[in-house]
C-alpha positions in Angstrom: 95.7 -2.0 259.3 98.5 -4.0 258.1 98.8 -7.8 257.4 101.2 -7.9 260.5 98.8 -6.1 263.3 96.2 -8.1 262.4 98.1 -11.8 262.9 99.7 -10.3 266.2 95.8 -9.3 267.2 95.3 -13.0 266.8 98.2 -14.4 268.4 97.4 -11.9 271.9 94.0 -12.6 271.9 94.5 -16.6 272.9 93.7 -17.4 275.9 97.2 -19.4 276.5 99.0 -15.7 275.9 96.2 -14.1 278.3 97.3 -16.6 281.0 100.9 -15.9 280.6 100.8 -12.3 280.6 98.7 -12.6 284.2 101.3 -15.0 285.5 104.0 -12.4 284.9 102.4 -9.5 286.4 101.6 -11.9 289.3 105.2 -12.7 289.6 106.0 -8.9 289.6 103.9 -7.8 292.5 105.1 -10.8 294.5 109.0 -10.1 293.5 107.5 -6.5 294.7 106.8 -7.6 297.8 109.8 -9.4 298.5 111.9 -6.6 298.7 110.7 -4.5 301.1 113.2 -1.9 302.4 114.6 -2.4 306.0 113.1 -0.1 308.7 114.6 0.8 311.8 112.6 -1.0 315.1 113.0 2.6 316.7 110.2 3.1 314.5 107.1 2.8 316.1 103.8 3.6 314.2 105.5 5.2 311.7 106.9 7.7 314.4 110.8 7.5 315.9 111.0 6.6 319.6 114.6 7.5 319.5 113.3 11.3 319.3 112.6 12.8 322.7 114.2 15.4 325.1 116.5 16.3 325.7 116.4 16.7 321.4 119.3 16.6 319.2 119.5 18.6 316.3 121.7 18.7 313.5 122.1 22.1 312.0 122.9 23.0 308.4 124.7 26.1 307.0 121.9 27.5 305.4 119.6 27.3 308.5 122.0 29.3 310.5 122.5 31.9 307.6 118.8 32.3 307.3 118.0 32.4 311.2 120.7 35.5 310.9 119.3 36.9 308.3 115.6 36.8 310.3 117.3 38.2 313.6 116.4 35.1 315.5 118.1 33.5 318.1 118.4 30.1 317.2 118.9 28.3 320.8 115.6 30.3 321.8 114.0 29.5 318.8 114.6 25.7 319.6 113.5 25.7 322.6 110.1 27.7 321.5 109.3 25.3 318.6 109.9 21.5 321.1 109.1 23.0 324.2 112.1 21.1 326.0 115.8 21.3 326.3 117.8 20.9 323.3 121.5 20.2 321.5 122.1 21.4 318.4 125.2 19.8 316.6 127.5 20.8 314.4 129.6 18.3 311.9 133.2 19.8 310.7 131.6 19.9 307.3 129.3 22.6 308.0 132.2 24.0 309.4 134.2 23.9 306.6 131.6 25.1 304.7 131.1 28.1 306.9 134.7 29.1 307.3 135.2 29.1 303.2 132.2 31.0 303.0 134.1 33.9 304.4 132.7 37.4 305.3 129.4 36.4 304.4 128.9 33.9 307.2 130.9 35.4 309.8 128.2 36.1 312.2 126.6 32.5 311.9 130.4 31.6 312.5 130.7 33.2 315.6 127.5 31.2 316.6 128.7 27.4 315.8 131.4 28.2 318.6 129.2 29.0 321.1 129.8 26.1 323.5 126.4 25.2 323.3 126.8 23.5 319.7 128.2 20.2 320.1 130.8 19.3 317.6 130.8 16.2 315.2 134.0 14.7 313.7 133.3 13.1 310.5 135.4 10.3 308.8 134.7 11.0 304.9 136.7 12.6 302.2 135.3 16.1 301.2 133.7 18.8 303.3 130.0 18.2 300.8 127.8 19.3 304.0 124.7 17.8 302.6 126.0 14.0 301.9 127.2 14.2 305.4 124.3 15.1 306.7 122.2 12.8 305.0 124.6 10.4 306.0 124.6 10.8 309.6 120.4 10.4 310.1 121.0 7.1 307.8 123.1 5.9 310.5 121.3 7.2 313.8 117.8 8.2 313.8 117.8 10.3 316.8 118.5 13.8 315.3 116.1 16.3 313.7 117.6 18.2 311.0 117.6 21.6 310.6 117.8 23.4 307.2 116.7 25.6 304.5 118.5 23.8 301.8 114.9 22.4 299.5 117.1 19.7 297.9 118.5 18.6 301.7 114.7 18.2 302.8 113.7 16.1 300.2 116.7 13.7 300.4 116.1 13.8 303.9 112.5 12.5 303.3 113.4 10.1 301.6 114.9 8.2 305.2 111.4 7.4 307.5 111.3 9.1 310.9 113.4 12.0 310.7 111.9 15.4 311.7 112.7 18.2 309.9 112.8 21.9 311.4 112.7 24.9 309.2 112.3 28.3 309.2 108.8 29.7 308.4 107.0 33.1 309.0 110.1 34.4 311.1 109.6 31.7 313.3 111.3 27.8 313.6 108.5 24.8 312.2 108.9 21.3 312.6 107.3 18.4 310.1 107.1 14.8 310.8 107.1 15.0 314.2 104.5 13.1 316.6 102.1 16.1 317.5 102.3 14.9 321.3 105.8 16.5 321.5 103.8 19.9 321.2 105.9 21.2 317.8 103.6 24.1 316.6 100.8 24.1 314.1 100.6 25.6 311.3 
């Protein structure tokens, strides 16, 4: 050990540098506890009272590419994982996104303008599906999001008390969602 280590071993080992290092850690958790995020009063036990039927989902490119790659049908498949009536809503970006996809999402086109999907104008630049998305839920809590997209679910659960459906086993799956809705078990 050098000649330095040993003086600042002394110096840390007062009790006047003890109390000062407690004080700051005590100021950290209480600065900590100042700044607690802002949560929605729709939130109610941790669960969103906005949610309930008839429910509203917002639907993501790669959700409707993957229920056409499964052969599902995706209003059926709503109603089989909530057990109520629902609306599933499109924003123009996942429109865009689908109509410069091309040939390859063609069918999942064709589905968006069914007149069952609900369309959503959006007032940002850029057609980036995702930061609209997340966007939209950080402004109204009453949709459940439906996607494939790994990176959109875990920016999405990041904001409390937004359900998100998936696909799973050939067969729509909620999570976060209040178990007396009846979404399925897994």
């Amino acid at each position: 050990m050098g000649c330095f280590s040993k003086y600042r071993k002394m110096l840390n080992s007062s009790p006047e540098a003890s109390r000062l290092v407690k004080e700051k850690k005590e100021d950290e958790q209480t600065l900590k506890l100042n700044h607690a995020p802002k949560t929605s009063s729709a939130l109610y036990m941790r669960y969103n009272t906005q949610l309930g039927p008839p429910f509203h989902i917002l639907v993501d490119t790669n959700f409707l590419n993957f229920a056409v790659k499964n052969r599902m049908d995706v209003m059926q498949g709503f109603m089989d994982c909530l057990y109520a009536k629902c609306i599933p809503y499109v924003t123009d970006c996942v429109m865009g996104e689908l109509e410069k996809a091309g040939r390859r999402f063609k069918i999942a086109l064709k589905i968006i303008k069914d007149n069952r999907f609900q369309r959503l104008k959006c007032d940002h630049k850029g057609t980036y599906a995702d930061d609209c998305l997340v966007q939209r839920i950080t402004q109204h809590k009453c949709y459940i999001v439906a996607t494939a997209d790994r990176d959109l679910k875990r920016r999405i659960r990041k904001v409390p008390g937004v359900p998100i459906m998936y696909i799973a086993h050939h067969r729509f799956t909620i999570e976060r969602m209040p178990d007396a809705y009846g979404a399925p078990a897994q």
